[in-house]
Each structure stands twice: as structure tokens, then as C-alpha cells.
N, C-alpha and C positions, 0 to 999 in steps of 0.2 A: 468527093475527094477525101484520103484518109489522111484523119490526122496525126499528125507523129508526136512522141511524150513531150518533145522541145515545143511545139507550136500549143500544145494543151497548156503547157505551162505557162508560156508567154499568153496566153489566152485568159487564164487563171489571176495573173498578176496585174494584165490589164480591168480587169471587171475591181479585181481589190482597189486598185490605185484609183477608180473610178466611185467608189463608194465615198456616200456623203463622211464628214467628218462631222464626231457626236460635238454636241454643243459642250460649250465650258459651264463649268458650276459653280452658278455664284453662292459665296460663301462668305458670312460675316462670322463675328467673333461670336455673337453670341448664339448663331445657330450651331457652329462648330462646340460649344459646349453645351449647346443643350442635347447634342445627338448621341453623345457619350454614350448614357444608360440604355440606349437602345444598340446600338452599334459596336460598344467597346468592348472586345472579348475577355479581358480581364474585370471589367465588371458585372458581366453576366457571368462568370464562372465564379464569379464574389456572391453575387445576387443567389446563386442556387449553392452554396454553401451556408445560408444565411439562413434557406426556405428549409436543407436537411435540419438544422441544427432546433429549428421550431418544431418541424415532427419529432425529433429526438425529444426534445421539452415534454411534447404530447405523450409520446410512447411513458416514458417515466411520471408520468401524471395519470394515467392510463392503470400503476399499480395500484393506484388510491381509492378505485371509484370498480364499485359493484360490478363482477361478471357473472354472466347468466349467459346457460349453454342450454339449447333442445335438443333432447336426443329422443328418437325412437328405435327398438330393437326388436326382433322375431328371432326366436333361439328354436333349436331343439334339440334334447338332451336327455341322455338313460345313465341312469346312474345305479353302479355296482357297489354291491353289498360284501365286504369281506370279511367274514367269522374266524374260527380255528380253525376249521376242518372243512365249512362249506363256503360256496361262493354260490351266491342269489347274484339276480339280474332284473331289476323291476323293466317297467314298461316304459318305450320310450315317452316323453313329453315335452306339451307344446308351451311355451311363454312369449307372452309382448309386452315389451313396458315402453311407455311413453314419456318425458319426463322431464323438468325444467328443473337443474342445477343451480345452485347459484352460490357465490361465495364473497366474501367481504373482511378487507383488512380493518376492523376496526377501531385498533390502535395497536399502532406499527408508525414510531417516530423516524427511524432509519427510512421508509419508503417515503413521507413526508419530506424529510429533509433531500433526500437523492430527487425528490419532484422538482423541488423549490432550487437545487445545485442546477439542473438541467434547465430550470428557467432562467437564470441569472449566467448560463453559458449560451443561451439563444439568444439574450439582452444583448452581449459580448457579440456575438456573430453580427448583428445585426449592426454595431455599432463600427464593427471591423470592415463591413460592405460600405458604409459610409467614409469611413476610410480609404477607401479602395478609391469611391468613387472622389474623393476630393484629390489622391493622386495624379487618376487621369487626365480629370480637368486640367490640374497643374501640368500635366506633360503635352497635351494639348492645348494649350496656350502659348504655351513657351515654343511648341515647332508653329504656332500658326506666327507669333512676334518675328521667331526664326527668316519664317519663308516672305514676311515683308521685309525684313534685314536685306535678303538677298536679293529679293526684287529693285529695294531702292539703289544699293551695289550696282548694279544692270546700270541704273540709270545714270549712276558717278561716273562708271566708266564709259558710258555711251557720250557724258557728256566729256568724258580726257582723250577719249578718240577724235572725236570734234575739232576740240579746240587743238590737237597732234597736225591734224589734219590743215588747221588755218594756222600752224607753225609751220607747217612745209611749203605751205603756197608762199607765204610770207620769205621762207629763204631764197623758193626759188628766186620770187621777184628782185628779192635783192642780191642777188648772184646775177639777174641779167642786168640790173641796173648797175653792178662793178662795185655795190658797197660792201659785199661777202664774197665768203670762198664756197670752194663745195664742199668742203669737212662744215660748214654749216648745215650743208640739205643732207648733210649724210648722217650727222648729230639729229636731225630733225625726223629721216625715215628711221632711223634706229629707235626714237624713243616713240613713233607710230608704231613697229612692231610690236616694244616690250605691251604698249597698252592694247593693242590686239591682242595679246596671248594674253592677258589678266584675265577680258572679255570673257574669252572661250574656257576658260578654267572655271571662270563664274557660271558662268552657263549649267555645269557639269554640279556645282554646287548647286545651284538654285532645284536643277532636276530631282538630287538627291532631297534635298528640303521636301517635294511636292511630294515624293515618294512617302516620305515619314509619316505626313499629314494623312496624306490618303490612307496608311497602312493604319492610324490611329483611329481615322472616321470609316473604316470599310471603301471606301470609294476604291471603282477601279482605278487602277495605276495607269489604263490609259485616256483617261477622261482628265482634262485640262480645267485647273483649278482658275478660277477669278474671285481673288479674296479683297473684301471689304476693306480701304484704310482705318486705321483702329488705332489714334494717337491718346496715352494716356495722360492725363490734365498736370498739370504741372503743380507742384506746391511745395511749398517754404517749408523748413523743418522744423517749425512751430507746431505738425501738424502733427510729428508724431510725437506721444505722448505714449508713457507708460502705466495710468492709469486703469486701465483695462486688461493688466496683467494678470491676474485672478481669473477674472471673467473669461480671458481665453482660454484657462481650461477645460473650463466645461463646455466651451464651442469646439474644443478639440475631438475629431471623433476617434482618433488613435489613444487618448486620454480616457475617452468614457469608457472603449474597446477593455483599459487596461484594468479600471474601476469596477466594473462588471464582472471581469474574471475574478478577481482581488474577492469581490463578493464570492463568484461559484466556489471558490478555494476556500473561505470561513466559511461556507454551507459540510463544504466536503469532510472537515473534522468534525461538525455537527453529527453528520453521518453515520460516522467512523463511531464516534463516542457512543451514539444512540446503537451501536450492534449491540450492546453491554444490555439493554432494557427490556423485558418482558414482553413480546405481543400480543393481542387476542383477535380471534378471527370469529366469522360468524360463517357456518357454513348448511347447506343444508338442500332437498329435494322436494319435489311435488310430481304425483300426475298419476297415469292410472295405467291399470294391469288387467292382463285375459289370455286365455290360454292361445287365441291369436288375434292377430290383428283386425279381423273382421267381424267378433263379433262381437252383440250388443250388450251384454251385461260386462262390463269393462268395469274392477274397481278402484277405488281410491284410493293411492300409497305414498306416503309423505314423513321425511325425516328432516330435523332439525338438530344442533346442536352447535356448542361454543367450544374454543381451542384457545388453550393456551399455553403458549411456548416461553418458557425461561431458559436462555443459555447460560449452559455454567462452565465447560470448556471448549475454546473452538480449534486449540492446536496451535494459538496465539495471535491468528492470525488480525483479531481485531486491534491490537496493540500494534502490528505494524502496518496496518492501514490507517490508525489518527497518525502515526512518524509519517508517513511516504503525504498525505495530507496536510500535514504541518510545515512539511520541509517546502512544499510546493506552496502554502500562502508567504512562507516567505521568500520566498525567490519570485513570485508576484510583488512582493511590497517592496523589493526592491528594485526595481522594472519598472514600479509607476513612480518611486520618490528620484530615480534617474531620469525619466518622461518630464517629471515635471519639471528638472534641473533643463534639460532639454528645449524645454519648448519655452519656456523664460531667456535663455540663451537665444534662440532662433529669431525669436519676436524682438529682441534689443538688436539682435543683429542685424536683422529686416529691417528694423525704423532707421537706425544707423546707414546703411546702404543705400536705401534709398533719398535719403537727407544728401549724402556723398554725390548719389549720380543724379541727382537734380542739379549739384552747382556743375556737375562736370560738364551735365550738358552743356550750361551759358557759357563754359570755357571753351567747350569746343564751338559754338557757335562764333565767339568772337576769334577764335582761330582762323575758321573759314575766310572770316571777313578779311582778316590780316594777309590770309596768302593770297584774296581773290585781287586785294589790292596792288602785294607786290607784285603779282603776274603782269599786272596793269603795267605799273613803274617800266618791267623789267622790257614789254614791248613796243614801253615807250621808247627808251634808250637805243632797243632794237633798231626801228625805223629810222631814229637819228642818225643811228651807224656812228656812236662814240661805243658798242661792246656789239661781240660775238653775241650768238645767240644760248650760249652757255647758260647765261643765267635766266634765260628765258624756259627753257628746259626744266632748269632745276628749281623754276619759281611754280612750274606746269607739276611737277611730280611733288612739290610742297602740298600744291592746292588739292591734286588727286588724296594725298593722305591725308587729309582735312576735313575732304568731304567726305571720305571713308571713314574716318573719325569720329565725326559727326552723327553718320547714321549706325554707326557701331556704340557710340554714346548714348541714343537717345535708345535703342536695343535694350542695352542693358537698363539705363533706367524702364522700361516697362517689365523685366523681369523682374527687375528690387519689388519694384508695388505688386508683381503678381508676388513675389514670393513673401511680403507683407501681409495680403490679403488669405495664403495658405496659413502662415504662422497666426494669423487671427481666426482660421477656422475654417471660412469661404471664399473658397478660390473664387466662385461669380460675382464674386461684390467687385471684383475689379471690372467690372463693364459698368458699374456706378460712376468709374473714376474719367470715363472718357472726357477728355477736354471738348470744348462744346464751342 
């Protein structure tokens, strides 16, 4: 029988819709930031910015250290004689020279100094990849905190549908028993609905959250995350202390990134200035000669000698290379005395925050309690049939925003302590702080 493009298709979607479904990946906190440096495209395109900036080091290190070139040549050549009146023409001839070149800057302060610039700008890269790498963690943290936010959401509102749900039976019952009306079940399916649409609107978030996650760890987007709960420890704000304000800068690696440069910049007038100073080179050949290449009485030819160059006008140019080098260490020093303003700020702001959303959590926790209570109260009353179910409702949508509250509270307290543990240098040390 032949088949037609509709049955191919419907044949095609049957086989799909039959396919196992791929397993979910489990995933904790601290594997989601150990995978970064392998997996996160912004820090491999860091990482190989780091690795140019070392051969660049080399390359300019490269001007300081002896080159030596082999060359062998087979020539052959006639060369004319021209007088007043006559032109001769000797006889063609044959030459082979074989030969080891070599040459050596050996003292040239300017290629020195441009070595040692190009080192302390690889230091900088190096320190700027680390950098990199302490952002991502930080952004991966904060979607993985994210996508438990919204999962626990899920489960607020799965538990206000519920209890939506044992409001309605409840009206009806008391509509058959004569102690309501139906503008109570109608009060009752109305606020079932609105919490069914929050549901599905969550949903929509939480998918978006999965999406970010997987786009930061590589994971396909259609591969189903199962992540680790990861509750960070709780602590009194005794704990932060400013102390160690000093110290974080030099954990900083956007700090060191900018100290390194600050260095390559005082190298780079060193530079500048050293164009001004005499060099000497050492240059010279070896190896041997014969009318060709093949044959055995080959002799020995060998030159050496010393070079030395003084400049005396270059067209000015080295006068505005120390300016265009000068202007640039200070527009670094002030780039790092703003850094360090920066990251003093960041770090009291961090301790501070976190100190805030630690009490806020117990506030919002003793909130929960308070509305889970009046809920209580409000279906007591209910049942007695001395009030409508009004305040039963709006005791129901107290509690939902409570327990939204709550897990939107305890959220942002785990991003304070991440973003503590970045302003102190290492994002990973916040997997120290798990409550236990």
C-alpha cells in the first residue's frame, strides 16, 4: 500500500512521541560552579585571551635573547668590466656559502624595559581571566538561588490552590446546609481561578529560569534540570566585620588585573625614556665556501663585529611616546584609587545587606505564622456561620503573600552572602556557608 505525505507524517510523529524521554540532571551547587571553566563561553574566550597575552610576553622577550639563522647558497655569476672605451666580460662563476648568522642585542635598555612591559601586561590578563572567572560563578549562582526561588513559588502556589480548593467544598457544604449563599462559592471559584493563573504564569517563569541555567552550564535546553537544595547558614551580624578590608584587595582579582596594568604603564615610560640611550649589538658569521656545493676542499669564512648606535634626532618622536605613556599611568592610577573606593564600598554594602536580610528573613517567617493562624481563626468563624467567607479569602491571599514572602526573603538573603563572598574575592567560599 502507498503511503501518502499525511500518514508519513502522522507515522513520523508517532515514532517521536514514542521516544524514551532523556533523564533529568542532577545538579548541585557546587558542581554547577565547578563546570564554569570548562563549559562557560565567556570564560574560555577569557582563558584564551590570557594564553595570547603570554606569547605576546614571549614574543617581546624574544628581542633580548640571541638569534642565529642557517643559510646555505649556490650562486652563479659573470661579472662586467666597464673602462672608457672598452667593455670586457670575465668568465662566468660558480659560489656556495654555507653559513651561521647570529646576532645579539647586548645592551638595548628600551627592548628590556618593552620585555618586562609585556610581562606585567600578561600578569594583567591573567589576573583579568580570573576575573572573568569570579563573574560567572557569581552569575551562576545567583540563576541557580534564582531557579530554587521559583521552584519553591511552585510549591506556595500548589499549596493556595489546595487550600482554594478546601474553600470551595467548604462553601459549597455550607450553601447545602442553608448557612451561605452562592455569592460565597462564587467568591470561592473566583479566588480558585485567580490562583490557577498565578500557577501557570509561574510555570512560564520557572521554564525561563531553567533556560538561563542551562545557557550558563551548556546543558541542552531540552534536558530537565534536578537541582540540589542549597540553604545558606544563617548568622547574626556580629559576623560581619570590616577587618579584612585591606586584605580584600589583594583577593580581588579585578584589583590585581588593575595593579598589573598600573605596573605595565610605569614600564612603558621606562621605555619611552630609554629610546634617549645608546645601544650595542654584537653581530656576526661563520661557516664555509667553494666554488659549489659538492665539492670537498670547502673553506673557512668568518666575520665578527660590534655596533653601536646613538640617537641623536628621531623627529621627536620619543618625547611624545614618554607624554602618550605618562598620560596612560595616570589615567590607570586613577582607575585603581576608584577600584579601591569601589570595592570598600561594595564589601560594607555586602556585610550590611546581608546582616538586613538575615533579620528580614525571621520577619518574614513570623509573618507566615501570623497569617497561617488567621486563616485558622477566619475558618473557624466560617464553619460557625457568624461571617461570610470574605475574610476567609482574604485571610487565604494574606497567607499566599507570606509564603511568597518568605521564600522571596530567604532568596535574597542567599544572594547578600553570595554577593559578600564576591566582594571578599571568592564566589566558592559561599558553598562553605551551607547550613548544615
Amino acid at each position: 500500500m502507498r503511503k501518502t505525505p499525511l500518514s508519513v507524517s502522522l507515522l513520523g510523529l508517532l515514532v517521536f512521541v514514542r521516544l524514551p524521554a532523556a533523564e533529568p540532571v542532577p545538579l548541585t551547587l557546587e558542581q554547577a560552579l565547578g563546570s564554569v571553566e570548562r563549559v562557560s563561553l565567556i570564560v574560555l574566550l577569557g582563558r584564551e585571551s590570557a594564553a595570547q597575552a603570554l606569547e605576546a610576553a614571549n614574543q617581546a622577550r624574544a628581542s633580548n635573547l640571541p638569534t642565529i639563522n642557517a643559510s646555505a647558497q649556490q650562486r652563479r655569476s659573470q661579472g662586467v668590466s666597464i673602462a672608457t672605451v672598452v667593455v670586457t666580460s670575465g668568465r662566468p662563476a660558480n659560489r656556495f656559502d654555507a653559513l651561521l648568522t647570529g646576532n645579539y642585542a647586548l645592551l638595548d635598555p628600551k627592548l628590556r624595559a618593552a620585555a618586562d612591559a609585556a610581562r606585567a601586561g600578561s600578569d594583567a590578563a591573567q589576573a583579568t581571566y580570573a576575573a572573568t572567572v569570579q563573574t560567572v560563578l557569581a552569575d551562576v549562582a545567583t540563576a541557580y538561588f534564582a531557579n530554587l526561588r521559583n521552584r519553591r513559588r511552585l510549591e506556595v502556589l500548589d499549596a493556595n490552590i489546595k487550600r482554594a480548593n478546601g474553600i470551595l467544598e467548604l462553601a459549597r457544604n455550607q450553601l447545602a446546609a442553608g448557612v451561605a449563599t452562592q455569592i460565597d462559592v462564587t467568591r470561592a471559584e473566583a479566588q480558585l481561578a485567580i490562583a490557577e493563573q498565578a500557577r501557570l504564569q509561574q510555570v512560564t517563569t520557572l521554564v525561563s529560569g531553567d533556560l538561563v541555567l542551562k545557557r550558563l552550564l551548556d546543558i541542552e535546553p531540552g534536558r530537565e534540570l534536578q537541582l540540589e537544595d542549597f540553604e545558606v547558614r544563617r548568622a547574626s551580624a556580629a559576623l560581619y566585620t570590616f577587618s579584612e578590608e585591606k586584605s580584600a584587595f589583594e583577593k580581588r582579582a579585578e584589583y590585581l588585573a588593575a595593579q598589573r596594568t598600573l605596573e605595565q604603564n610605569r614600564l612603558s615610560v621606562k621605555s619611552a625614556d630609554y629610546q634617549r640611550l645608546p645601544t650595542l649589538s654584537l653581530n656576526g658569521n661563520m661557516g664555509l665556501a667553494a666554488p659549489r656545493f659538492d665539492d670537498g676542499g670547502k673553506q673557512e669564512q668568518w666575520a665578527f663585529g660590534v655596533a653601536l648606535s646613538v640617537p641623536i634626532f628621531d623627529g621627536l618622536r620619543t618625547g611624545a611616546d614618554r607624554r602618550i605613556a605618562l598620560s596612560r599611568q595616570r589615567a590607570q592610577e586613577a582607575r585603581l584609587h576608584a577600584l579601591e573606593l569601589q570595592i570598600s564600598s561594595e564589601l560594607r554594602l555586602a556585610a550590611q545587606d546581608a546582616a538586613s536580610r538575615n533579620a528580614q528573613v525571621g520577619v518574614a517567617e513570623k509573618t507566615l505564622g501570623l497569617a497561617q493562624e488567621e486563616l485558622r481563626l477566619a475558618r473557624q468563624r466560617y464553619q460557625q456561620g457568624v461571617a461570610d467567607n470574605r475574610e476567609v479569602l482574604e485571610a487565604q491571599t494574606r497567607l499566599a503573600e507570606a509564603g511568597d514572602n518568605l521564600v522571596d526573603a530567604v532568596f535574597r538573603y542567599n544572594l547578600s552572602r553570595l554577593e559578600l563572598a564576591r566582594a571578599r574575592g571568592d564566589v566558592r567560599s559561599v558553598l562553605a556557608e551551607r547550613a548544615r
